[in-house]
C-alpha positions as CSV (number, residue, x, y, z in Angstrom):
1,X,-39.0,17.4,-52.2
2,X,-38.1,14.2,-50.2
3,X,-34.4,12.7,-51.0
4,X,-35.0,9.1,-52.0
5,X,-32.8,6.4,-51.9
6,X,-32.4,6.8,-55.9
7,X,-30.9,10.2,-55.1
8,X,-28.9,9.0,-52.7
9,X,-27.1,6.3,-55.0
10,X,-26.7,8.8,-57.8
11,X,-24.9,11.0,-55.1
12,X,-23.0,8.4,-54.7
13,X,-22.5,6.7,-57.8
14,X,-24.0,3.4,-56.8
15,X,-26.9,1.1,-57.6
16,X,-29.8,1.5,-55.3
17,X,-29.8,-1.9,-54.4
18,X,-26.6,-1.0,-52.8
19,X,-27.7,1.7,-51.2
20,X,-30.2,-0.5,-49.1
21,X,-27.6,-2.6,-48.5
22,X,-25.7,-0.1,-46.7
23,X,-28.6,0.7,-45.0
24,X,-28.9,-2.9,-43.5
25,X,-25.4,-2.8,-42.5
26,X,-24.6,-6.1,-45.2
27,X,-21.2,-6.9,-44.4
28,X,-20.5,-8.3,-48.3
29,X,-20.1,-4.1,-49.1
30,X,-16.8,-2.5,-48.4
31,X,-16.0,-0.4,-45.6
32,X,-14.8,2.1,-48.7
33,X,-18.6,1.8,-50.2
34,X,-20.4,2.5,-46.9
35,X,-18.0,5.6,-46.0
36,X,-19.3,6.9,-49.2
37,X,-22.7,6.4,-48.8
38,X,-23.3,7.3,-45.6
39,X,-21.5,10.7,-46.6
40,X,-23.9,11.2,-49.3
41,X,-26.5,10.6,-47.1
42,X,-25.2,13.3,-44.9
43,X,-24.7,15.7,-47.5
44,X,-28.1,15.4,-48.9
45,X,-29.9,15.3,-45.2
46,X,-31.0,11.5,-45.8
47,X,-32.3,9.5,-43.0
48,X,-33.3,5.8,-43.4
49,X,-36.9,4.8,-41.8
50,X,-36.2,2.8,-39.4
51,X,-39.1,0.5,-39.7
52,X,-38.0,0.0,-43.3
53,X,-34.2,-0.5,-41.9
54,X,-35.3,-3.0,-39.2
55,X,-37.4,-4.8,-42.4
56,X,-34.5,-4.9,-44.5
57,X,-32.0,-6.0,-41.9
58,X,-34.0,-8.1,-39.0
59,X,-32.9,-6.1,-36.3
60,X,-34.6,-2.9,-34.7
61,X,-31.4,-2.0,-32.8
62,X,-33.7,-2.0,-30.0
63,X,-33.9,-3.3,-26.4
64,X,-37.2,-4.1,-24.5
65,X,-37.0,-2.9,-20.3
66,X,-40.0,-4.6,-18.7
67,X,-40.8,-3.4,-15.2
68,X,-42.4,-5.2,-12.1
69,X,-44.3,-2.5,-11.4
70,X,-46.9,0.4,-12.8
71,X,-44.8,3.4,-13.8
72,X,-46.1,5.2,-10.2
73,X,-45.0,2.8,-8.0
74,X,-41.4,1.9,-10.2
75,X,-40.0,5.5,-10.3
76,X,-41.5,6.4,-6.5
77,X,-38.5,3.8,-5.8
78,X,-34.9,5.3,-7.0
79,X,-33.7,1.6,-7.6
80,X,-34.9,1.9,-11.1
81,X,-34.3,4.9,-12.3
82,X,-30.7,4.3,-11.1
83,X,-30.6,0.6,-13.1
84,X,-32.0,1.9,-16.2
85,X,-29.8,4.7,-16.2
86,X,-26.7,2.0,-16.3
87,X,-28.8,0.0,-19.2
88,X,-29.1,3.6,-20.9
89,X,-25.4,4.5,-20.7
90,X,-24.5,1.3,-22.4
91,X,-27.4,1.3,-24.9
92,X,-26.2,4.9,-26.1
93,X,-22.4,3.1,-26.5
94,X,-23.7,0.3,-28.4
95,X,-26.2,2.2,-30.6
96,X,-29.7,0.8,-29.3
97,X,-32.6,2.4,-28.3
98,X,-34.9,1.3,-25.8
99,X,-38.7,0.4,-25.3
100,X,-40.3,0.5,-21.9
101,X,-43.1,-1.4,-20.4
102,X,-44.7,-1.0,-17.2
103,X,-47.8,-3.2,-16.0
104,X,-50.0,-3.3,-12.7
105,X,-49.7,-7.2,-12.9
106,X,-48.0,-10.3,-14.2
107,X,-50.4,-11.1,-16.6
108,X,-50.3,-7.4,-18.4
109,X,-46.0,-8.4,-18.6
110,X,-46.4,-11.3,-20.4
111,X,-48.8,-9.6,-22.7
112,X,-46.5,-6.4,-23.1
113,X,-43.5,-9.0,-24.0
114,X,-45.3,-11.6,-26.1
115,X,-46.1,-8.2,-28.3
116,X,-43.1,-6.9,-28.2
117,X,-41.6,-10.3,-29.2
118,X,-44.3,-11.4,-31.7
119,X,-44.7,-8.2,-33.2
120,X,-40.6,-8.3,-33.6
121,X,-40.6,-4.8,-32.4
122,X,-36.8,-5.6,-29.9
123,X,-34.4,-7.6,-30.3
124,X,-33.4,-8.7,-26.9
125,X,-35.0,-8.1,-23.1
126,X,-34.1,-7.0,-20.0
127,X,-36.2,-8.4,-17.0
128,X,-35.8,-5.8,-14.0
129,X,-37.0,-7.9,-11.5
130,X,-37.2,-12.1,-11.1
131,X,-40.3,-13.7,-9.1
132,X,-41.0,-17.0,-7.3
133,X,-43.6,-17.6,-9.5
134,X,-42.3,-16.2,-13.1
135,X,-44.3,-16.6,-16.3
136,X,-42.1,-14.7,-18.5
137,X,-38.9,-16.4,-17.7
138,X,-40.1,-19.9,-19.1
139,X,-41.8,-18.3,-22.1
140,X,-39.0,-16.4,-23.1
141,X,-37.0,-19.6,-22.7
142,X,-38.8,-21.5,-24.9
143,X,-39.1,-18.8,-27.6
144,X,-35.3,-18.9,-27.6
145,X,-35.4,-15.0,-27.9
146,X,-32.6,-13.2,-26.1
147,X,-33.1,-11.7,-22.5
148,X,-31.3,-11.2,-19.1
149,X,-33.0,-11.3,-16.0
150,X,-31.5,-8.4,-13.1
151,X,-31.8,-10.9,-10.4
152,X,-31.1,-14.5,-9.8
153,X,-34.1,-16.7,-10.9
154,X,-35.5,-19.6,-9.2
155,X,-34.9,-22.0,-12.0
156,X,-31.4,-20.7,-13.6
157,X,-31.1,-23.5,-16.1
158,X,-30.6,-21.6,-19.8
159,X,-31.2,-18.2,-18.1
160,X,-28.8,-15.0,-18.6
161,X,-29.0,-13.3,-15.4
162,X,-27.1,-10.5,-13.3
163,X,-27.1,-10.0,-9.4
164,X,-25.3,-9.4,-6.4
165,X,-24.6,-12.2,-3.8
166,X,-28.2,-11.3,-2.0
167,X,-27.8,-14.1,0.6
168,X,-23.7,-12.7,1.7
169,X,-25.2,-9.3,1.3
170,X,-27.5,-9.6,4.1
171,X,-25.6,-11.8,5.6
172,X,-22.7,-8.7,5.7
173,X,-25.6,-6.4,6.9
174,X,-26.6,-9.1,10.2
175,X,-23.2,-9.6,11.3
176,X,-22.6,-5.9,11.0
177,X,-25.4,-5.1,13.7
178,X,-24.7,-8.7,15.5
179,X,-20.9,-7.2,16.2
180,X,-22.0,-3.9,17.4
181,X,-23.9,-6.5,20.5
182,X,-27.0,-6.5,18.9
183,X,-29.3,-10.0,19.3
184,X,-33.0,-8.6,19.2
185,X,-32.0,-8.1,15.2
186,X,-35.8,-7.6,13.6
187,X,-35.6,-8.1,9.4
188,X,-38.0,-6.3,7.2
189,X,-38.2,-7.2,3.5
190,X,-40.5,-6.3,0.8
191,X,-42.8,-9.2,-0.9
192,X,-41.5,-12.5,-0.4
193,X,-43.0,-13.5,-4.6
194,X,-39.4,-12.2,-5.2
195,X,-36.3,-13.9,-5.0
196,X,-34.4,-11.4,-3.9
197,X,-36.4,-10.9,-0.6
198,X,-36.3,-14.6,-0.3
199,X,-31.9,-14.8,-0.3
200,X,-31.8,-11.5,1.9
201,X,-34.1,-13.7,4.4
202,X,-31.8,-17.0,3.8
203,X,-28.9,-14.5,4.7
204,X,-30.3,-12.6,7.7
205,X,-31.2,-16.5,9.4
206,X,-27.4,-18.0,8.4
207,X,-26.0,-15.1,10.3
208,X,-28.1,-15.6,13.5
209,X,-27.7,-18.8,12.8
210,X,-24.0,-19.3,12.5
211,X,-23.8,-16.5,16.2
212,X,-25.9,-18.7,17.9
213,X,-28.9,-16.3,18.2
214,X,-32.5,-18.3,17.7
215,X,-34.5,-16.9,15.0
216,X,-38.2,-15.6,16.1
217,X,-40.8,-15.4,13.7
218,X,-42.3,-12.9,15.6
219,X,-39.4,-10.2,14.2
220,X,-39.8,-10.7,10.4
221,X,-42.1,-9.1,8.1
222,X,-42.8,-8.1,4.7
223,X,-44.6,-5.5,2.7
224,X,-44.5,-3.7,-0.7
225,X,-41.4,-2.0,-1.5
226,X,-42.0,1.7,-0.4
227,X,-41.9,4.1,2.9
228,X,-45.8,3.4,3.6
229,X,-44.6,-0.4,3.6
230,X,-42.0,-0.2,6.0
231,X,-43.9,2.2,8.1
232,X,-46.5,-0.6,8.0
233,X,-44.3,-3.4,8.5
234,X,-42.2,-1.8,11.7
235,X,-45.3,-0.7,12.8
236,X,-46.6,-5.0,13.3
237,X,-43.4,-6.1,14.7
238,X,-43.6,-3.1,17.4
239,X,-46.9,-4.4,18.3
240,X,-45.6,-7.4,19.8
241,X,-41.7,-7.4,19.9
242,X,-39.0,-4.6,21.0
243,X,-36.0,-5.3,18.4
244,X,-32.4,-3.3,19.1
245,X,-32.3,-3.4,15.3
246,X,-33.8,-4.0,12.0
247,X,-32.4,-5.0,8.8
248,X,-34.4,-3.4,6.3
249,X,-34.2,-4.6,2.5
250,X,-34.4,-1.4,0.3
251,X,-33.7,2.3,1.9
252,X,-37.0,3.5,1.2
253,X,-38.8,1.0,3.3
254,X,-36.3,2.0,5.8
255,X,-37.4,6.1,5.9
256,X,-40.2,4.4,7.0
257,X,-39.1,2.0,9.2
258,X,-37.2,5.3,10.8
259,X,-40.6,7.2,11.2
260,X,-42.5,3.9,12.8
261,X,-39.8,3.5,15.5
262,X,-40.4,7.5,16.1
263,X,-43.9,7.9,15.9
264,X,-44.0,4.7,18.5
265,X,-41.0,6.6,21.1
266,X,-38.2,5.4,20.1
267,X,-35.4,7.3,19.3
268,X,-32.9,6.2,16.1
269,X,-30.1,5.0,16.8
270,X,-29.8,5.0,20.2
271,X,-33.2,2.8,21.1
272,X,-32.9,0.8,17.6
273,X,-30.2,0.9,15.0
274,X,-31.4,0.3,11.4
275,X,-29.2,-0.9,8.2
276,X,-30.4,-0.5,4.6
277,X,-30.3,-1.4,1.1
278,X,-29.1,0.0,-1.7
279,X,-27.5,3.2,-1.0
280,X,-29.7,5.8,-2.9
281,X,-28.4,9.2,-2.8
282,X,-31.6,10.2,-0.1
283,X,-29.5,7.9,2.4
284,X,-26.4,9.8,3.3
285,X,-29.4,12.9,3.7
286,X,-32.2,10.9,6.4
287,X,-32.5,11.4,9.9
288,X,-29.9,10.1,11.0
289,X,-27.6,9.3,7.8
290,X,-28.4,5.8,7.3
291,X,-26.1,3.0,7.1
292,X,-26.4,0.4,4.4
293,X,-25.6,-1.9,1.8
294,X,-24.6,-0.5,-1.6
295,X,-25.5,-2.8,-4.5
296,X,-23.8,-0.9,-7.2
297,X,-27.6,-0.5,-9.0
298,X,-26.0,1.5,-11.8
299,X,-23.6,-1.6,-12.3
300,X,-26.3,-4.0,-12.4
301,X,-27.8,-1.8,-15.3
302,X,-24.7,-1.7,-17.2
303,X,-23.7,-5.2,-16.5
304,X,-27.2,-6.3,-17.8
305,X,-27.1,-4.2,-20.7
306,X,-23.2,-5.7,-21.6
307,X,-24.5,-9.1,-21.4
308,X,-27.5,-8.9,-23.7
309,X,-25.6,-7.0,-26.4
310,X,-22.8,-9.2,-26.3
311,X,-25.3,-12.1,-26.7
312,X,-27.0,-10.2,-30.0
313,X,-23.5,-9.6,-31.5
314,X,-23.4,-13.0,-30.5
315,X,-19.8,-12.8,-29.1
316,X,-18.0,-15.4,-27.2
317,X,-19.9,-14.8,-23.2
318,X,-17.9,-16.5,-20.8
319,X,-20.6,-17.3,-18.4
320,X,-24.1,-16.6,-18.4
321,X,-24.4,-14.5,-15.1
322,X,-22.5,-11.7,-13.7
323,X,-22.0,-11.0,-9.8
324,X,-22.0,-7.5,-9.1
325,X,-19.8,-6.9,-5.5
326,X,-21.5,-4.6,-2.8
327,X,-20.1,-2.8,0.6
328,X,-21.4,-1.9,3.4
329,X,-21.8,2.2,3.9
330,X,-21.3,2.9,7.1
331,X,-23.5,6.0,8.6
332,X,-25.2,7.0,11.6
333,X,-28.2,4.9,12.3
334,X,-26.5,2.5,14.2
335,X,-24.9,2.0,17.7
336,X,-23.3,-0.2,19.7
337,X,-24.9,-1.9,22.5
């Protein structure tokens, strides 16, 4: 037979009543009370639904992960996995589950959140990616429903949001090539819809910029955030300019951007140089070991996760966005001039 609640509160020699009051977490019952009903629960292999639990208390205990991508394309890109892996660690700490959504397009994310917050089945989300054009961010805004956005939005105003310094970041990876006597410094990004591309671009011109070097149109381009795409990408830029370097925005464009300048005679580094993003473990193994920017992706998961709970808890947050520091990783993809 089933153990019921009524079992468990005979066990323990309490109403039932207080039993799903336990269960909610009330805090009007002692801590004395709740040790010895969770141990009767134990003892008689009791486990509260947890649709009932979330019912009773108004929380599910539960955090909503949206991706920017379908599930192919997200986990083809270690990024990701790596951020979701810092959201996991401090989910397990704190207790939550999580609920994941993937979508091919904008309008299937707003329809995966509006469910998940209409159908009260989180408590808080975690944006992993912030666009130009963002539907979700506004929406969310003016449900007043708790969320954190991993990246800087457009339009911070009310928004909870962790990121690294994109603009000094690229800036950091420019000067970097611009001090090993570089000038003919190409930039490859992935889709300019998101802010992040958009600061790594600001940062890339401020450092010509501010070494006197003219910025050419001719040596920028974009594509989507894989090794196809930076094949692609190099592949334009080749076709009418001969850069010494390329700063590439994410390291798996750059495997790419690697085979491009190979399959077109060039030999890496010594005919172009080539600094990354993101320092995914595949880096320190390419051909050559590529230099690049670490963004401390696992921090931005955890730092995401902290800031959302701490909101739900609703504990004092002194700020409501978190810089995560990077450094540059130095390999051997680039030379000197």
């Amino acid at each position: 037979m089933n153990v019921t609640i009524k079992d468990v509160a005979k066990r323990a020699n309490v109403a039932p009543s207080t039993v799903s009051r336990v269960i909610a977490d009330n805090p009007r019952i002692s801590k004395e009370t709740k040790e010895r009903v969770w141990k009767a629960m134990e003892e008689l292999g009791y486990y509260p639904n947890a649709i009932a639990r979330s019912l009773a208390s108004k929380v599910t205990n539960t955090l909503g992960l949206i991706m920017p991508r379908s599930t192919e394309e997200a986990f083809s890109n270690p990024f990701f996995p790596e951020v979701m892996r810092g959201i996991s660690v401090v989910a397990h700490r704190e207790k939550y589950d999580l609920l994941l959504s993937t979508s091919g397009n904008q309008e299937e994310e707003k329809e995966a959140v509006i469910n998940m917050v209409k159908g009260k089945r989180v408590d808080g989300i975690i944006l992993l990616s912030s666009r130009t054009t963002d539907e979700l961010i506004p929406w969310l805004r003016d449900e007043k429903f708790p969320f954190v956005v991993i990246g800087k939005p457009l339009d911070a105003k009310g928004v909870y949001w962790v990121d690294n310094d994109n603009i000094g970041a690229s800036k950091l990876a420019t000067n970097y090539l611009i001090k090993h006597g570089h000038r003919e410094i190409a930039f490859i990004s992935g889709s300019l819809e998101y802010v992040v591309s958009l600061d790594r671009l600001d940062g890339y011109k401020l450092a010509l910029e501010e070494n006197g070097i003219p910025f050419k149109r001719e040596l920028v381009e974009q594509d989507e955030f894989s090794e196809d795409g930076g094949y692609r990408a190099m592949m334009r830029i080749l076709e009418r300019e001969k850069p010494t370097a390329v700063v590439v925005t994410d390291d798996v464009m750059a495997f790419g951007v690697i085979r491009a300048a190979i399959d077109k005679g060039y030999r890496v580094p010594e005919d172009i140089s080539i600094v990354g993003f993101n320092n995914i473990p595949l880096s320190a193994f390419a051909n050559p070991p590529l230099t690049t920017i670490d963004i401390s992706t696992f921090d931005l998961g955890i730092k995401s996760a902290e800031l959302l709970i701490a909101r739900l808890k609703q504990k004092d947050v002194d700020t409501d966005h978190i810089i995560v520091p990077v450094k540059l990783v130095e390999r051997k993809s680039c030379v000197a001039r």
